[in-house]
C-alpha positions in Angstrom: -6.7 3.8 -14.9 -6.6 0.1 -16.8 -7.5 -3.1 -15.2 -4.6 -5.7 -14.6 -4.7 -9.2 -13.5 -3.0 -10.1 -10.3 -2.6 -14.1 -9.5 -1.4 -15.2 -6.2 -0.7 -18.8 -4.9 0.4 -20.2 -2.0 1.7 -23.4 -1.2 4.4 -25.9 1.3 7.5 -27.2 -0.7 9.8 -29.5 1.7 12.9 -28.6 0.1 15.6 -26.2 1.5 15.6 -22.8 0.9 18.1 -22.5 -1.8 16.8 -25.6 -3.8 13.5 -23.5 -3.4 15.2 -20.1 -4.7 16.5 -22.1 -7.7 13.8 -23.7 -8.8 11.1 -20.6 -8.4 14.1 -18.0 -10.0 14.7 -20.5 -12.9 14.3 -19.2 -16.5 13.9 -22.7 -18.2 10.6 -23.2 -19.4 10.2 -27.1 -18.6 11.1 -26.8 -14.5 8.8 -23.7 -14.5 6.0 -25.8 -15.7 6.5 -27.8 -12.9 4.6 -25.3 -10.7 4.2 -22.0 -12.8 1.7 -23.2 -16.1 1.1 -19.6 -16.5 4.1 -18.1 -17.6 5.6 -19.3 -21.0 8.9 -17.8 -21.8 11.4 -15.8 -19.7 14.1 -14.1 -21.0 17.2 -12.3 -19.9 17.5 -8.5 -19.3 20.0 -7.6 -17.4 21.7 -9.6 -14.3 22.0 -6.5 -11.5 24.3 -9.1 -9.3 24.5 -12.4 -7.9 21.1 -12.5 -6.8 19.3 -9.8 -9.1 17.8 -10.4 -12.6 15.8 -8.6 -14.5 13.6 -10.7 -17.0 11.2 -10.3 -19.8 8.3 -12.9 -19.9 5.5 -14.0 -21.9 2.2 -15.6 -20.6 1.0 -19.1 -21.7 -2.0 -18.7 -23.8 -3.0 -22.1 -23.5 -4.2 -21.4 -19.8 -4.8 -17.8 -20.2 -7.7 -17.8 -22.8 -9.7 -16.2 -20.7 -8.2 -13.1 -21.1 -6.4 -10.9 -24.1 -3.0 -10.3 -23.2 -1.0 -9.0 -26.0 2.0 -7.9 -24.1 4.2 -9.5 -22.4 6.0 -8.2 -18.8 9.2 -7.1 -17.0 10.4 -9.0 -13.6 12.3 -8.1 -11.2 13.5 -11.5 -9.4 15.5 -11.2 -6.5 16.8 -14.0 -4.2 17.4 -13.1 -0.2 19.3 -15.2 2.0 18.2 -15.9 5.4 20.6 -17.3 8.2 19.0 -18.8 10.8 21.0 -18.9 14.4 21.2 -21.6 17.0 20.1 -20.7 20.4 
């Protein structure tokens, strides 16, 4: 029964896929900031595999004033490859 906050944005990057993955999956603060202003810290939890993490964050309060969060949140970041076939 509480209220959350869901934020969704969509946008075109001309990069490949795996520069994409990298960049959106990266857990330093300064790239982040380069499209994610909402999200502070990310730390660590546990690396499931390859291409599983599990990662604690923290939100920006700079550009979440408009809210009280007071906790921060788990995320479960996952990276899929795609192969694409010639016809």
């Amino acid at each position: 029964g509480g209220k959350g906050i869901l934020l969704k944005s969509i946008g075109v990057v001309g990069a490949n896929p795996d520069t994409v993955f990298e960049m959106v999956l990266s857990r330093d603060k300064h790239k982040r900031h380069e499209w994610d202003m909402l999200i502070s810290d990310l730390e660590l939890v546990e690396t499931i595999d390859g291409y599983c993490d599990v990662v604690y964050g923290t939100y920006e309060p700079k550009y979440l004033n408009w809210v009280e969060i007071k906790e921060g949140f788990c995320l479960f970041q996952t990276m899929v490859s795609w192969t694409r076939w010639g016809i």
